[in-house]
MARSEGU-662202 format. One record per residue: residue number from 1; residue in one letter; x, y negated, z of N, C-alpha, C in turn. Coordinates in pm, 1 decimal, m for minus. Example, Ala and Ser with C-alpha at 12.3 -4.5 7.8 and 13.67 -1.06 7.14 Angstrom:
<koltors>
KOLTOR  pos  code       n_x       n_y       n_z      ca_x      ca_y      ca_z       c_x       c_y       c_z
KOLTOR    1     A    1319.0     569.0     780.0    1230.0     450.0     780.0    1320.0     330.0     780.0
KOLTOR    2     S    1285.0     225.0     708.0    1367.0     106.0     714.0    1290.0      m3.0     787.0
</koltors>
This chain:
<koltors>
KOLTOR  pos  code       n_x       n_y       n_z      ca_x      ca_y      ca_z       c_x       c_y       c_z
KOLTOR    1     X    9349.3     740.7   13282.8    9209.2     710.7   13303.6    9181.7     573.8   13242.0
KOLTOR    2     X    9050.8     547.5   13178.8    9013.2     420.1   13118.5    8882.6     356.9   13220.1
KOLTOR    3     X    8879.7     270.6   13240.5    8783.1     205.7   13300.7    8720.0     102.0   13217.8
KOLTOR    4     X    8586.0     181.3   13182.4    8537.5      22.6   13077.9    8431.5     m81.0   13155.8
KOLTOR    5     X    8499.3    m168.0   13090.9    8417.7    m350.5   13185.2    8259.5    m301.6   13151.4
KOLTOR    6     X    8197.6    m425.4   13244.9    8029.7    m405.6   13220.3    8024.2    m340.9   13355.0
KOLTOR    7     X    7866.1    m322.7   13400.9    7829.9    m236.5   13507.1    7860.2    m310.5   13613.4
KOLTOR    8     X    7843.0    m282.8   13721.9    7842.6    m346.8   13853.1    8010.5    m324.0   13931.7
KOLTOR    9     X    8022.7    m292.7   14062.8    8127.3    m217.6   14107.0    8121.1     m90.0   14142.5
KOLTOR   10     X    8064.3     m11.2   14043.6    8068.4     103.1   14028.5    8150.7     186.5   13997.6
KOLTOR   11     X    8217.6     144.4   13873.2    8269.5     152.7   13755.8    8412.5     164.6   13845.8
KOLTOR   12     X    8472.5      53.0   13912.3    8647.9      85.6   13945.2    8619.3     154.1   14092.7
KOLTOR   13     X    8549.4     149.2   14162.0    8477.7     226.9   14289.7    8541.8     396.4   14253.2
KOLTOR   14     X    8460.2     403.1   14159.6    8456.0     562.5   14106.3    8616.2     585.1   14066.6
KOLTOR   15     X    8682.1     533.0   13952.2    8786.4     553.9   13945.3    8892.4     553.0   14054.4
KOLTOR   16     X    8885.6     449.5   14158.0    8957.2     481.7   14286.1    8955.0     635.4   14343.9
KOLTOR   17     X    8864.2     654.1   14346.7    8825.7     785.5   14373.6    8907.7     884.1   14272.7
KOLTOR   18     X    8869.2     916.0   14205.4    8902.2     962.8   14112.9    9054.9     935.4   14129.9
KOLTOR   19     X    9139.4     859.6   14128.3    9281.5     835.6   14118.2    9309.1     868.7   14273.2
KOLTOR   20     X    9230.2     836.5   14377.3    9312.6     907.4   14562.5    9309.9    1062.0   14496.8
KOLTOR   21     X    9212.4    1111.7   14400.7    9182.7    1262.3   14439.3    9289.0    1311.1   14302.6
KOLTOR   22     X    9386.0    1224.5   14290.2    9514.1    1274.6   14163.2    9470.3    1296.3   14048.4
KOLTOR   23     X    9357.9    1295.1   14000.7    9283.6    1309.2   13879.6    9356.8    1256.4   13794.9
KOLTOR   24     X    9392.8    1153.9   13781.3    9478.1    1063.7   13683.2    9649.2    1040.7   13793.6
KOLTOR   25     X    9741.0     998.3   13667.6    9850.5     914.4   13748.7    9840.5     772.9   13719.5
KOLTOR   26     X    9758.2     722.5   13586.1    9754.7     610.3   13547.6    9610.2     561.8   13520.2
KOLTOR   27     X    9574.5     412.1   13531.4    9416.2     368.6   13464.5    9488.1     261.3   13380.1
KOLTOR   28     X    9397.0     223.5   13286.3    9381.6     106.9   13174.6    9215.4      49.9   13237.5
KOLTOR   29     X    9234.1     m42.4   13287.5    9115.0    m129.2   13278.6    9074.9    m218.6   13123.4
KOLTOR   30     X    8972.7    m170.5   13087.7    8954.6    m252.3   12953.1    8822.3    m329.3   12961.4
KOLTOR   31     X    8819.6    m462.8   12887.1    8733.6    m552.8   12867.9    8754.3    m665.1   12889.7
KOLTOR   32     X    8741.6    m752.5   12776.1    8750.7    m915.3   12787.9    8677.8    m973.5   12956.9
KOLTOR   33     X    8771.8   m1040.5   13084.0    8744.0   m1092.8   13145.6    8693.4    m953.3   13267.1
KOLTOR   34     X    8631.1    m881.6   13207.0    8596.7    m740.6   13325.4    8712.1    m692.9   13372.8
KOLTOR   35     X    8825.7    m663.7   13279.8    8943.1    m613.7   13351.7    9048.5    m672.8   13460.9
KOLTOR   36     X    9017.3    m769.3   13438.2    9086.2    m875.7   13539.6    8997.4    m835.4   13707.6
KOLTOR   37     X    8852.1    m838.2   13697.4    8831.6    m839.0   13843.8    8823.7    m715.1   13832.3
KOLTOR   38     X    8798.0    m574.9   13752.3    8818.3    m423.8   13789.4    8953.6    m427.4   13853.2
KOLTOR   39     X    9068.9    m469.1   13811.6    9194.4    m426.4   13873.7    9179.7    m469.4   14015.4
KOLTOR   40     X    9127.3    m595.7   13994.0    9101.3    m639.8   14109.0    9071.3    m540.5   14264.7
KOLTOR   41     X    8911.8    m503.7   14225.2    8876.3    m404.0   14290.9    8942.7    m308.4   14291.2
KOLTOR   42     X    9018.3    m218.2   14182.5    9102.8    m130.9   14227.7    9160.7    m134.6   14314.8
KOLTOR   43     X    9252.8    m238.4   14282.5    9400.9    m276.5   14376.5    9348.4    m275.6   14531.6
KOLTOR   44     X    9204.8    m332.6   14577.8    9132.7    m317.0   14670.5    9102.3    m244.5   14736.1
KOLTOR   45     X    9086.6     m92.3   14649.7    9048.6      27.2   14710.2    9152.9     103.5   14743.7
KOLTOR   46     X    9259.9      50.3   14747.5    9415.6     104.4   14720.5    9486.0     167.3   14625.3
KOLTOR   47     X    9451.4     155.3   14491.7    9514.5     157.1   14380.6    9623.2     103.8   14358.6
KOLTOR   48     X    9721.2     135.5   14365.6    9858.6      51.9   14325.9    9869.4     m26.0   14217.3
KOLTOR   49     X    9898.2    m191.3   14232.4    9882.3    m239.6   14078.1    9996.0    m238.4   14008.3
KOLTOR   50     X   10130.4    m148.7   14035.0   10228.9     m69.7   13925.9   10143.8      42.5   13814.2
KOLTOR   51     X   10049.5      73.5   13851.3    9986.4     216.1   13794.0    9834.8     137.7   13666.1
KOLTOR   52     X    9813.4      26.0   13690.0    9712.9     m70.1   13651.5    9726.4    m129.2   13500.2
KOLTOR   53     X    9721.2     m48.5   13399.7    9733.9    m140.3   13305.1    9585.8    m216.6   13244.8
KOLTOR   54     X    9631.3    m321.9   13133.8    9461.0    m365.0   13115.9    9498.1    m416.4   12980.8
KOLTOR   55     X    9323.4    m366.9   12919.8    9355.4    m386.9   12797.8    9234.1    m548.9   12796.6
KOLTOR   56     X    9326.7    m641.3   12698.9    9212.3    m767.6   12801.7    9110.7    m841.2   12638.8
KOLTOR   57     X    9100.6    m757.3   12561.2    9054.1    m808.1   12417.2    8903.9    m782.3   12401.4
KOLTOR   58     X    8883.8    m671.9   12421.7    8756.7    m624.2   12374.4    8621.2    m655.6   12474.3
KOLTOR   59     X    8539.6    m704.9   12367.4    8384.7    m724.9   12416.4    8329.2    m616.3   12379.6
KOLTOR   60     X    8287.4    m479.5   12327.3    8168.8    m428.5   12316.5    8244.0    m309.7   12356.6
KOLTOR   61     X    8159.2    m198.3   12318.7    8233.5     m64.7   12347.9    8314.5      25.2   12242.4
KOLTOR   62     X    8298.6      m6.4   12100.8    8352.3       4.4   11986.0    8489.7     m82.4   11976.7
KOLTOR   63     X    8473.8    m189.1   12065.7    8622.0    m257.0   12057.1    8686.0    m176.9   12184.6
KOLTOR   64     X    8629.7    m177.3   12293.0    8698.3     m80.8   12412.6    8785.3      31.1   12344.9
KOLTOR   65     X    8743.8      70.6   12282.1    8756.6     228.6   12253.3    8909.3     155.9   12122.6
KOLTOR   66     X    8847.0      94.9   12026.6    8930.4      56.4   11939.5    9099.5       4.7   11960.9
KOLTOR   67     X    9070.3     m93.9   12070.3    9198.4    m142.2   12143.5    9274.5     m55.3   12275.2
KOLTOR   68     X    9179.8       9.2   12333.4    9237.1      75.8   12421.4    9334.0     219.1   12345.3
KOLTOR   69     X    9287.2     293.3   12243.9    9316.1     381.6   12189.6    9475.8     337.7   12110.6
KOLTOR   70     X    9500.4     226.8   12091.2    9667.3     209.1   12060.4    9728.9     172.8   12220.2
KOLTOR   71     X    9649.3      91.5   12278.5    9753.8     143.1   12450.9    9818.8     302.1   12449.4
KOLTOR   72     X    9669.4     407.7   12437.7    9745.3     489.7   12469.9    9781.1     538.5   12404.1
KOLTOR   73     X    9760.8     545.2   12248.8    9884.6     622.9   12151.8   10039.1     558.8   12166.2
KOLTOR   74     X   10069.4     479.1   12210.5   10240.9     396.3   12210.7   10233.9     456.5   12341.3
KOLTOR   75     X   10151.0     455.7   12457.5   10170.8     572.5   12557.8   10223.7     717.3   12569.9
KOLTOR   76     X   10171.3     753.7   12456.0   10171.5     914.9   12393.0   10097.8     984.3   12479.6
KOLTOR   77     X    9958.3     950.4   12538.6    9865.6    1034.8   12622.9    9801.3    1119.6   12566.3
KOLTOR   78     X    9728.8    1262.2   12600.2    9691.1    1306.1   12545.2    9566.5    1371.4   12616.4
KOLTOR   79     X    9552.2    1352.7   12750.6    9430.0    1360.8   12789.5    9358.6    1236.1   12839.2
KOLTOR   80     X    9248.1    1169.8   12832.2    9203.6    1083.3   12898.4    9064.1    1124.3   13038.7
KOLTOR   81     X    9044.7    1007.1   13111.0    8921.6    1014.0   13201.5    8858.2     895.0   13140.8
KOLTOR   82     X    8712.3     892.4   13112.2    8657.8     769.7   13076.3    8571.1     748.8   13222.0
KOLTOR   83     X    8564.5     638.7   13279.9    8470.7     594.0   13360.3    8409.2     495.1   13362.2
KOLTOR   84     X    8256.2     461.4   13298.2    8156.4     411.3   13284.2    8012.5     423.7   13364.3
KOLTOR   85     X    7903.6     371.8   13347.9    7778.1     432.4   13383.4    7736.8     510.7   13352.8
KOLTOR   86     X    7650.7     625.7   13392.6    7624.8     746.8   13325.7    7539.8     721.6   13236.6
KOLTOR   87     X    7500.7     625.0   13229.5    7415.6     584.9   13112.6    7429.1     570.6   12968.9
KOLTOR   88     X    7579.0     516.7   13010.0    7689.9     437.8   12879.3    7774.2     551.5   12881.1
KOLTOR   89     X    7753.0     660.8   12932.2    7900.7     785.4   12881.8    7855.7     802.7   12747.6
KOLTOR   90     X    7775.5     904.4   12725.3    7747.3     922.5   12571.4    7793.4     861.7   12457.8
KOLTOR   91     X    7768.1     722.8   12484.4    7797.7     643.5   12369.2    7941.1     600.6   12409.9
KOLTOR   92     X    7981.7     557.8   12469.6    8142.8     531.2   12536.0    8244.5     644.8   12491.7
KOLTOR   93     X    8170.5     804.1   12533.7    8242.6     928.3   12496.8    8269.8     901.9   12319.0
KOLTOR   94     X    8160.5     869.1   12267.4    8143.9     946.0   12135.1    8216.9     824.5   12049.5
KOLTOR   95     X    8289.2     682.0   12124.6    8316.0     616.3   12064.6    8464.1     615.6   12069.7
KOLTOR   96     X    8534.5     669.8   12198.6    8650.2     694.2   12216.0    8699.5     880.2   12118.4
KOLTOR   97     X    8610.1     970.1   12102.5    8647.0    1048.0   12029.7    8631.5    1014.3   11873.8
KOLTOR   98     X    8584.1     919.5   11832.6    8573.9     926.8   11710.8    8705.8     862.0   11649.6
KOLTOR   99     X    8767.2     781.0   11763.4    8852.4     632.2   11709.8    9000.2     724.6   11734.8
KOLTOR  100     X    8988.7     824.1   11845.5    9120.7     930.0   11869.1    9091.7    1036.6   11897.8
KOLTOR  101     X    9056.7    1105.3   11764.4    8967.7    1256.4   11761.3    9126.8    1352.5   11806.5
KOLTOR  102     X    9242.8    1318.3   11822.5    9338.2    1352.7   11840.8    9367.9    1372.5   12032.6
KOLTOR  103     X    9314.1    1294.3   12087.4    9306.4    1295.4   12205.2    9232.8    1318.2   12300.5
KOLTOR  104     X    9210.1    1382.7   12387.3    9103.4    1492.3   12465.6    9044.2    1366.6   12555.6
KOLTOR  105     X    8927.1    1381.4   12527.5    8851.3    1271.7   12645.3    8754.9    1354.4   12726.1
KOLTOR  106     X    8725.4    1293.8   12854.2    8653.5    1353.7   12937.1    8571.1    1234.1   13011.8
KOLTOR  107     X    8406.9    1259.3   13035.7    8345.0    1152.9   13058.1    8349.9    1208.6   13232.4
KOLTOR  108     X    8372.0    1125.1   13309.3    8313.6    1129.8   13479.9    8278.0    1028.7   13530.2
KOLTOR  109     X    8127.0    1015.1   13508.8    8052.9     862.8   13520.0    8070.8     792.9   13646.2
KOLTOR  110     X    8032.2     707.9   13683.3    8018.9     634.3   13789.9    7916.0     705.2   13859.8
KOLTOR  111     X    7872.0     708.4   14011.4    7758.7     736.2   14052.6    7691.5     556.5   14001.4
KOLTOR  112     X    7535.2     583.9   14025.9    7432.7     458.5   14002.7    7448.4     378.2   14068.8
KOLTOR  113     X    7445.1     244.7   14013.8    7494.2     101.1   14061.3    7401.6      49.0   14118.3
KOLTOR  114     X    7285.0     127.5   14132.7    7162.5      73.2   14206.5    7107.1     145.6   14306.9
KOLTOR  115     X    7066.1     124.2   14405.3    6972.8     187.5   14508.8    6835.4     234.8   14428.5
KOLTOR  116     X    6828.7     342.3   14490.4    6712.7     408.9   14413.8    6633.3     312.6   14387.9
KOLTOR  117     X    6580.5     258.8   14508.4    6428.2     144.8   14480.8    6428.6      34.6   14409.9
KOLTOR  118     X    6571.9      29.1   14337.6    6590.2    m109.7   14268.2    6530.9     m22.6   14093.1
KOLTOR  119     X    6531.6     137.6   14098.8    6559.7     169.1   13944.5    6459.0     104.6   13879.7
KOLTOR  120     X    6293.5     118.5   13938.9    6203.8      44.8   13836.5    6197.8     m90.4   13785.4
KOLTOR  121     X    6340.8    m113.8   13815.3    6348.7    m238.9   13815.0    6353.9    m284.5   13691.3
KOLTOR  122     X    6306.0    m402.7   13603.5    6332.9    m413.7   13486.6    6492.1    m404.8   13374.1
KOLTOR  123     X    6558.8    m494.1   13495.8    6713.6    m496.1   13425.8    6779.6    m367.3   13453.4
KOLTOR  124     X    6739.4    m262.3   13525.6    6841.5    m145.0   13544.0    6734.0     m49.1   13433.9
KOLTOR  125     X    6609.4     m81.5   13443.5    6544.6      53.2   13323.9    6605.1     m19.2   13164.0
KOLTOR  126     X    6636.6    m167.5   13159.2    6603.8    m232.5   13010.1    6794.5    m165.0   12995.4
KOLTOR  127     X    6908.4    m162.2   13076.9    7028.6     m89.3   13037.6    7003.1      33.8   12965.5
KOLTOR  128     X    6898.3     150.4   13069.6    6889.3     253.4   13025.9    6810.6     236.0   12892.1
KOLTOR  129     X    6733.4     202.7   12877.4    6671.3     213.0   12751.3    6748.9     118.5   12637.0
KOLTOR  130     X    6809.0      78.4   12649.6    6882.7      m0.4   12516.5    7030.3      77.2   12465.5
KOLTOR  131     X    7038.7     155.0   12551.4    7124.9     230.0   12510.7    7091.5     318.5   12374.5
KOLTOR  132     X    6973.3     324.7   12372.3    6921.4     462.2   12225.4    6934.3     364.2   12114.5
KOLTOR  133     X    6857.4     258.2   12101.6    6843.7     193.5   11995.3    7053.4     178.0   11935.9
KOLTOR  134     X    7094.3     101.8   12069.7    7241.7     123.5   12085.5    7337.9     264.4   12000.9
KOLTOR  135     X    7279.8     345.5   12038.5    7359.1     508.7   12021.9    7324.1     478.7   11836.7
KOLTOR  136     X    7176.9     480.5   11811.5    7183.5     494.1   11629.4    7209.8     366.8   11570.1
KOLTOR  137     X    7240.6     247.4   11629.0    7328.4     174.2   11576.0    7471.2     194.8   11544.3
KOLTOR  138     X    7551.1     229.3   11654.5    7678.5     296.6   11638.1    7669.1     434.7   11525.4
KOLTOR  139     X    7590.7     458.8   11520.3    7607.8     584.4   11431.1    7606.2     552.4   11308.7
KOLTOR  140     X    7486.4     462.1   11271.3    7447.1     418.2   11135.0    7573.5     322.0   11077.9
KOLTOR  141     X    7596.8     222.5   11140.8    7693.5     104.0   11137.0    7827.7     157.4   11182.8
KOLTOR  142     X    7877.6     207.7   11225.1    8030.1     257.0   11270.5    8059.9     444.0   11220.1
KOLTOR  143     X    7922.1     479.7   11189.2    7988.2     622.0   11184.9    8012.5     676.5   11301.2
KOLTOR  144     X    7982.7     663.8   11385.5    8025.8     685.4   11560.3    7858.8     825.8   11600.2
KOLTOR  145     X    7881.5     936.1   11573.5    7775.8    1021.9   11597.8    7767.5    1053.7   11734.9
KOLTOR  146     X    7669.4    1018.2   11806.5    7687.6    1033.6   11956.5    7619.7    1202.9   12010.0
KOLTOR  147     X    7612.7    1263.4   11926.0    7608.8    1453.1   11913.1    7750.9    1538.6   11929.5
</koltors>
């Protein structure tokens, strides 16, 4: 399982879950400075930090995908779990299949990091909406087709 930085405590919440319910045997926390307090929270939710690896380089999600994807090829994995916001799967999915079209990914988002009454909120609608402009950037500039 990959856990990418960003997002609230949603993000290693969900993967706990996801790892009590055997889904995975292993996570990679990835992101410059995010992975440090995701393990964190893992280890919190009772995640074992033998099972915890972290990838600690990448700022965007094109580097997530970029650096995390030689963790797990010297791994020799061949299925992954991505867990992000459901907002950021799409583009997260389409950035980890493009970089290891060799390796089976599967998106299982976070539930929402916000209470309903917070959604109209400016900073949780301005995530969702920056994601599009986001998606045909990656496409245009990386080749990364989020279809």
């Amino acid at each position: 399982m990959v856990v990418l930085g960003g997002g609230a405590a949603e993000r290693p919440e969900r993967a706990a879950e996801l790892f009590t319910n055997h889904a995975a045997p292993r996570i990679i926390v990835s992101g410059r400075g995010d992975c440090t307090i995701n393990r964190h929270l893992l280890i919190e939710d009772g995640v074992p930090g033998k099972v915890i690896g972290m990838e600690t380089q990448s700022r965007t999600t094109r580097e997530n995908a970029e650096f995390t994807v030689k963790l797990l090829r010297e791994q020799k994995v061949g299925r992954v779990i991505l867990v992000t916001s459901w907002y950021h799967s799409r583009r997260a999915l389409a950035c980890f299949r493009h970089y290891a079209p060799e390796i089976k990914f599967y998106s299982r988002p976070s539930y929402a990091g916000y209470a309903r009454a917070k959604w109209p909120g400016r900073r949780y609608i301005g995530h969702i909406y920056s994601e599009y402009p986001k998606l045909l950037g990656y496409w245009v500039g990386y080749g990364v087709c989020p279809f």
